[in-house]
Each structure stands twice: as C-alpha cells, then as structure tokens.
DSSP file (Angstrom, degrees, kcal/mol; ACC not computed):
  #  RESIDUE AA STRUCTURE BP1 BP2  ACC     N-H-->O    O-->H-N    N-H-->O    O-->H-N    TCO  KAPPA ALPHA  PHI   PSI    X-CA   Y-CA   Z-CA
    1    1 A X              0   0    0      0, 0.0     2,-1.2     0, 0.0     0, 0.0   0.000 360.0 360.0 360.0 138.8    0.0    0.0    0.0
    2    2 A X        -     0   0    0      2,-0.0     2,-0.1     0, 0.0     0, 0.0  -0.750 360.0-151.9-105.0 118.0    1.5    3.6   -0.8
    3    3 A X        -     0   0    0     -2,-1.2     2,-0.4     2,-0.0     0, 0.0  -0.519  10.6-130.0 -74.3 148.6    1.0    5.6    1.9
    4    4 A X        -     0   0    0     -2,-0.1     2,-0.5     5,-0.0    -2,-0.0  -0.596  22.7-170.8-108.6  94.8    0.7    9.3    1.2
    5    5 A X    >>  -     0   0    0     -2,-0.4     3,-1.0     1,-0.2     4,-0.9  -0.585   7.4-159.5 -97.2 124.9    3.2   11.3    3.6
    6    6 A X  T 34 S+     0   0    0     -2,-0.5    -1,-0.2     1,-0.3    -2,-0.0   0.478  84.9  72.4 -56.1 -34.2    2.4   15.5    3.3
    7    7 A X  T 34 S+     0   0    0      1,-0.1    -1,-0.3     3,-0.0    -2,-0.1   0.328  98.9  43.1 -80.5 -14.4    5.6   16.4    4.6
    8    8 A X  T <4 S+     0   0    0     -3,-1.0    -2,-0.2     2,-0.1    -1,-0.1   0.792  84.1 113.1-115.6 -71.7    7.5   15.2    1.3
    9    9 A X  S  < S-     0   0    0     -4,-0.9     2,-0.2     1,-0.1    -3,-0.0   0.406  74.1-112.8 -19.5 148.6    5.2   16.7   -1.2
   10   10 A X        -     0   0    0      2,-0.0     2,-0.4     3,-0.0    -1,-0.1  -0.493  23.4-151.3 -94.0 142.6    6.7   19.6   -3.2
   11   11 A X        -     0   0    0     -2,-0.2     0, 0.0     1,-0.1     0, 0.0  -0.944  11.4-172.3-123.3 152.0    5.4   23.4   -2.7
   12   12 A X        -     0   0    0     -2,-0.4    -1,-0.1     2,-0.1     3,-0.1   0.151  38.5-129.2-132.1  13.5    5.7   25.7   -5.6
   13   13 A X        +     0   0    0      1,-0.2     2,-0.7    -3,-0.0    -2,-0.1   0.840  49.6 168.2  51.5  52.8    4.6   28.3   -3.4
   14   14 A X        -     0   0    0      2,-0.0     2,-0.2    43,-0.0    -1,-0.2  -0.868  29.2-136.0 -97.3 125.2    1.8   29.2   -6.4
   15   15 A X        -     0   0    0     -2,-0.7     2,-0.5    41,-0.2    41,-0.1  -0.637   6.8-153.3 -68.1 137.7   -0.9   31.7   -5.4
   16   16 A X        -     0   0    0     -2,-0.2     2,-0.2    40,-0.0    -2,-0.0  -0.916  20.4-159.5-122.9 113.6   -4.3   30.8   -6.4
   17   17 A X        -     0   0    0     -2,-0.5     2,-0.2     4,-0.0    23,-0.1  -0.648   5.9-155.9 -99.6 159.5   -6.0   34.2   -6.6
   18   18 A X    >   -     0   0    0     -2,-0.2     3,-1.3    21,-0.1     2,-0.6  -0.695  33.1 -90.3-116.3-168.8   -9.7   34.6   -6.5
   19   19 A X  T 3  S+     0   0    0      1,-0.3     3,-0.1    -2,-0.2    19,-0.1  -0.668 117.2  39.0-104.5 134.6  -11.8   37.8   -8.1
   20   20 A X  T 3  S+     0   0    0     -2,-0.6    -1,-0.3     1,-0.3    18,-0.0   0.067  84.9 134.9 139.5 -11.8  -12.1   40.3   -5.8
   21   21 A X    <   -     0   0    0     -3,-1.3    16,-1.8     1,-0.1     2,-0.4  -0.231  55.4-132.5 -91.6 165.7   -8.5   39.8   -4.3
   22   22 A X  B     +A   36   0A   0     40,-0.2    40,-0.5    14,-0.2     2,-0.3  -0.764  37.2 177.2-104.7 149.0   -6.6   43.0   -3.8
   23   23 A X  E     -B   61   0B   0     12,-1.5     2,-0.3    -2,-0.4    38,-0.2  -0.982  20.4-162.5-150.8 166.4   -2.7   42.4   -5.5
   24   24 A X  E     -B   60   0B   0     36,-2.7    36,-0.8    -2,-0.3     2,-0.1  -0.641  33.3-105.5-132.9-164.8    0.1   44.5   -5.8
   25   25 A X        -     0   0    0      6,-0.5    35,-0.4    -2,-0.3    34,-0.3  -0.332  24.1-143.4 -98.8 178.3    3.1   43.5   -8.5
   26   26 A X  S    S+     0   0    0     32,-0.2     2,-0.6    33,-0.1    33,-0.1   0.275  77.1  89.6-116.8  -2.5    6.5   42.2   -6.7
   27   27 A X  S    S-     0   0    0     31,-0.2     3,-0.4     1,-0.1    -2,-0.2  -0.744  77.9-139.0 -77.2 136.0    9.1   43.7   -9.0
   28   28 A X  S    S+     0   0    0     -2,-0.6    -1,-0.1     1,-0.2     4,-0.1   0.434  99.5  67.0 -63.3  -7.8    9.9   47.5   -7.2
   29   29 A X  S    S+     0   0    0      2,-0.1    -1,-0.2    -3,-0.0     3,-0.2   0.799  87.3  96.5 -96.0 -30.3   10.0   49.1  -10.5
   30   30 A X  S    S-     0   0    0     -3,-0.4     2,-0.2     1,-0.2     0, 0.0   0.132  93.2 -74.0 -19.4 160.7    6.3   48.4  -11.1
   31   31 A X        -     0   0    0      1,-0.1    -6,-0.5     2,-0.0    -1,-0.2  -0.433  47.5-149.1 -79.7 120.3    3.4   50.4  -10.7
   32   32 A X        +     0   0    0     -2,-0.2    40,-1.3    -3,-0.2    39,-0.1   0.829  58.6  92.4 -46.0 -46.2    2.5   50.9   -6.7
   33   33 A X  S    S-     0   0    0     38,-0.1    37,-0.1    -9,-0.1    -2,-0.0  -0.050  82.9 -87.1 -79.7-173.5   -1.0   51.2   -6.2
   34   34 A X        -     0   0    0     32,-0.1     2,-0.3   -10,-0.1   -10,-0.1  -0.124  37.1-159.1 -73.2 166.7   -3.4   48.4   -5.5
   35   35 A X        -     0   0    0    -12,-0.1   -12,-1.5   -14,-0.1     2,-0.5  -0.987   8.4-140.1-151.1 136.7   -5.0   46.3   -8.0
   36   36 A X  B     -A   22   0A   0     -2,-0.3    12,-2.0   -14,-0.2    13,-0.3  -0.918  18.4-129.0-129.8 156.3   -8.0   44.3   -7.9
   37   37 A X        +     0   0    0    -16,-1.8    12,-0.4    -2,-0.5    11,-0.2   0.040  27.9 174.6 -88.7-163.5   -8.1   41.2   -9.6
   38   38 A X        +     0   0    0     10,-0.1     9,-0.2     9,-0.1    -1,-0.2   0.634  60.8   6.2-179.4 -11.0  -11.1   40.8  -11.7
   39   39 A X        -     0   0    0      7,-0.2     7,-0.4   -21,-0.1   -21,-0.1  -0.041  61.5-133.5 171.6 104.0  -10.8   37.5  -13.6
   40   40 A X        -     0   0    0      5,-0.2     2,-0.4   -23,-0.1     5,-0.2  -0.172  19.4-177.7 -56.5 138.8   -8.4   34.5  -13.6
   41   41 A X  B >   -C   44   0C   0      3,-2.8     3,-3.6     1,-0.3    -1,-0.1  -0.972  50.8 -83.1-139.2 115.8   -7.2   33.1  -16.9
   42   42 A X  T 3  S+     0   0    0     -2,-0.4    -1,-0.3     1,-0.3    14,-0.1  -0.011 115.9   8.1   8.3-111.1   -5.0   30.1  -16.7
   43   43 A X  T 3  S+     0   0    0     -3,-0.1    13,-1.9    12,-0.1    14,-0.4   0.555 132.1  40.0 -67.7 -15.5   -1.2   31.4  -15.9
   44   44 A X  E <  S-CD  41  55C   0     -3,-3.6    -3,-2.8    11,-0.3     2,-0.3  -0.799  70.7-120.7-143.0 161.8   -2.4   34.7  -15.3
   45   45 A X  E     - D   0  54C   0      9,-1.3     9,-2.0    -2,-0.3     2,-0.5  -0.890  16.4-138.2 -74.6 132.9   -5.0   37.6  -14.0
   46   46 A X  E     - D   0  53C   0     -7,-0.4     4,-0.3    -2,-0.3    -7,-0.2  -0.935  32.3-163.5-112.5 129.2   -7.0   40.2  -15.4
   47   47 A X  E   > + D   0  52C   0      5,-4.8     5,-2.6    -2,-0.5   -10,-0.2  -0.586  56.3  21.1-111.7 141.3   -6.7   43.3  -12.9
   48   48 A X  T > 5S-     0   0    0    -12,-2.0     3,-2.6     1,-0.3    -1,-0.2   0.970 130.1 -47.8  84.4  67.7   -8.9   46.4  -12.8
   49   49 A X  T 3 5S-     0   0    0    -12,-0.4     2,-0.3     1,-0.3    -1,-0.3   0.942 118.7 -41.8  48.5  62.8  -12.1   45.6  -14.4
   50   50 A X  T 3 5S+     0   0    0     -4,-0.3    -1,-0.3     2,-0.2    -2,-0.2   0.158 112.7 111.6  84.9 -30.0  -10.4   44.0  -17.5
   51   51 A X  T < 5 +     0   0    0     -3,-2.6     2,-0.5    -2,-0.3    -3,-0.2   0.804  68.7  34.9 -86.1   0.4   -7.7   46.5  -18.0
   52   52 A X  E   < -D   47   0C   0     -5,-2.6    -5,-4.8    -4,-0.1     2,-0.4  -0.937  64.2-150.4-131.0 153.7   -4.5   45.1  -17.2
   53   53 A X  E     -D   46   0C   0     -2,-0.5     2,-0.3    -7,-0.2    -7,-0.2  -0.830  22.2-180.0-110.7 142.7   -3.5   41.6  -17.8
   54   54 A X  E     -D   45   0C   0     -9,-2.0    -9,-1.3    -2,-0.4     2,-0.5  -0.999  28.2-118.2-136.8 134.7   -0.8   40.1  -15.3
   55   55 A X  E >   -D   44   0C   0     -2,-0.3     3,-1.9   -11,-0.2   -11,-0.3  -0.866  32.3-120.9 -99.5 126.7    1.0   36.7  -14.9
   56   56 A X  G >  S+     0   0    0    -13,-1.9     3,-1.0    -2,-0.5   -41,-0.2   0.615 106.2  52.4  -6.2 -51.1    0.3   35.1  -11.8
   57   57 A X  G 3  S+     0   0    0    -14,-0.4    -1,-0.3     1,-0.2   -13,-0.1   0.737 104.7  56.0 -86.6  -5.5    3.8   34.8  -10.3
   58   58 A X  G <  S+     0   0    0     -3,-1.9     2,-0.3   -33,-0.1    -1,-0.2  -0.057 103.0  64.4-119.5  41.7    4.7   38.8  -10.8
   59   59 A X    <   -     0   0    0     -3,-1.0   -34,-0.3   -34,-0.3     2,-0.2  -0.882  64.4-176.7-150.7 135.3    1.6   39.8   -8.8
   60   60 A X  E     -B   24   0B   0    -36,-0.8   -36,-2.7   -35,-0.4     2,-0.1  -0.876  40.7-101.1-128.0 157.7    1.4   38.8   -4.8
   61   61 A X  E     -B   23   0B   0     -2,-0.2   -38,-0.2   -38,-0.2     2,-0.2  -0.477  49.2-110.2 -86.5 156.8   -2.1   39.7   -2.8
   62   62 A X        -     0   0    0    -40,-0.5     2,-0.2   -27,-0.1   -40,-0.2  -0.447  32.8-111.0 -85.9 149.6   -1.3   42.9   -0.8
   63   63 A X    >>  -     0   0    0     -2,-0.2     3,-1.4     1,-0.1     4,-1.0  -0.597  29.0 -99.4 -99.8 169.7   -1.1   42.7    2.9
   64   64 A X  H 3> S+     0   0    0      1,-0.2     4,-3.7    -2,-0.2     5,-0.2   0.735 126.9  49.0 -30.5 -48.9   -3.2   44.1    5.4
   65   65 A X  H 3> S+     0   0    0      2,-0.2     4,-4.6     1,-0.2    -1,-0.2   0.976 113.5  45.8 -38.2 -61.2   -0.5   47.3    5.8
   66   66 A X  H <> S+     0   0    0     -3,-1.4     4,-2.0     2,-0.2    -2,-0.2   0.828 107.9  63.7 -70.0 -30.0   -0.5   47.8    1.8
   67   67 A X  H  < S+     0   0    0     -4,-1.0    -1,-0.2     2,-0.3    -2,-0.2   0.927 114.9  26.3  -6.9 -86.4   -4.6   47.5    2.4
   68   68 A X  H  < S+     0   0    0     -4,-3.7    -2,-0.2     1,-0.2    -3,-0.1   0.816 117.5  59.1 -84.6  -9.2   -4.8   50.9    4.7
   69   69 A X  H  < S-     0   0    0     -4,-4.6    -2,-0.3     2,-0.3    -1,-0.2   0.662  99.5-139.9-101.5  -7.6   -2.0   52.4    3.3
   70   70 A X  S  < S+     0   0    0     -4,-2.0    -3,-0.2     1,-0.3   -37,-0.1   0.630  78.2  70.7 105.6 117.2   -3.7   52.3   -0.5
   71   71 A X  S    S-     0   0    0    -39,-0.1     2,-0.5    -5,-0.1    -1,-0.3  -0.015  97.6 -97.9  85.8 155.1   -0.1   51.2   -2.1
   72   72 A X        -     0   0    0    -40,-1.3     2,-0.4    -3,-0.1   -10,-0.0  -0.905  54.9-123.8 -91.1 152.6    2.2   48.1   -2.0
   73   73 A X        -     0   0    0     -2,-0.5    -7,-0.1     1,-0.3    -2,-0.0  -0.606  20.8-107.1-107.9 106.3    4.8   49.2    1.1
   74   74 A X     >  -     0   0    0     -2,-0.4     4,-2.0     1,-0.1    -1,-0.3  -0.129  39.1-106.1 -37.4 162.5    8.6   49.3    0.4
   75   75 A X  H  > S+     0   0    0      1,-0.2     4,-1.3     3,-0.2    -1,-0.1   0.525 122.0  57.0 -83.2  -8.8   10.3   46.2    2.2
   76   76 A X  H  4 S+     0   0    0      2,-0.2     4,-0.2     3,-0.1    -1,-0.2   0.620 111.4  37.9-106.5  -6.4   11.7   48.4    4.8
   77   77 A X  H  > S+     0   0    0      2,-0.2     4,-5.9     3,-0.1    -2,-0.2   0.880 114.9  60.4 -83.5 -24.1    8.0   50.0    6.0
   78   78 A X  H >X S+     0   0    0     -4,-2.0     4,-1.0     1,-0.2     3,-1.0   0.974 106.9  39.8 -51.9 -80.2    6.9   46.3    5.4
   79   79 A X  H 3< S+     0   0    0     -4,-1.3    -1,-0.2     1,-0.3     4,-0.2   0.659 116.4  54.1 -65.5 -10.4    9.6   45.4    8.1
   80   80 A X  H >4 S+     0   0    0     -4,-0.2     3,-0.9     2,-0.1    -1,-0.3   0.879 104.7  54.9 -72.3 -44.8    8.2   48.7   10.0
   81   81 A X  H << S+     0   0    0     -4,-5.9    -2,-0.2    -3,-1.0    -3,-0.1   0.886  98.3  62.6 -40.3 -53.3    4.5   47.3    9.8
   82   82 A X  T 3< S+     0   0    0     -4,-1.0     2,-0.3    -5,-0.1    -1,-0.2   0.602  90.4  78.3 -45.7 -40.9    5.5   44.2   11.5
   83   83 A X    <         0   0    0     -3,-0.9    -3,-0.0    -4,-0.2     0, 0.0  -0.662 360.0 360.0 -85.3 120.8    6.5   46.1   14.9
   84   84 A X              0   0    0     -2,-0.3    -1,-0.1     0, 0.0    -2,-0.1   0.791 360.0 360.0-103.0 360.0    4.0   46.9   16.8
C-alpha cells in the first residue's frame, strides 16, 4: 500500500487568486498602487475591471498594511508594519 506522507510533497509556493483579491506587483520598478483582480485566466489575472493583464507569479495579494495604506509598502516600511 503507498502511503501518502504530506511532509515530502513539493510546494511551488503558487498563489491561487480569487476575483475580488486585492494584489500589488512584486518587482519595485512596477506600478504601486493596489489592483484588484477581476478575472483568472490560466497562468495569469486580469486586474482592474479587465484593464490590465498580469502573470500570476509577478503579482502577490497585498497585505493588510499595503490594504490601509492604498499602495504596495517598500520592504523596509513592510519590516516597520510588522513592529507593533
């Protein structure tokens, strides 16, 4: 019998976004502000009521911070956010 053990399985650390989710790009030369997703299409998202098209892995959902602050958050106010 093959047992299935969870701990070995491989993560490919793929987001599965749904529509409605708020996402921000993750390259720093990108565009800031917030984005909302608006309909998945295989490898990719379509952002802002249809006008921009995005591939999955160069958009991550914005965090709570990026949220109230209406923008994705440099990595060193991200590590400010974090502190309470």
């Amino acid at each position: 019998m093959n047992k299935l053990n969870l701990t070995q399985q491989s993560s490919d650390n793929k987001t599965d976004f749904l529509t409605g989710d708020v996402v921000v790009f993750t390259d720093p030369i990108k565009l800031g502000h917030l984005m909302t997703v608006h309909k998945v299409q295989g490898d990719g998202v379509l952002l802002d009521g249809n006008h921009n098209f995005a591939l999955s892995h160069l958009v991550r959902p914005a965090t709570v911070a990026e949220v109230l602050a209406k923008r994705r958050l440099t990595t060193a106010e991200q590590a400010l956010a974090e502190v309470p």
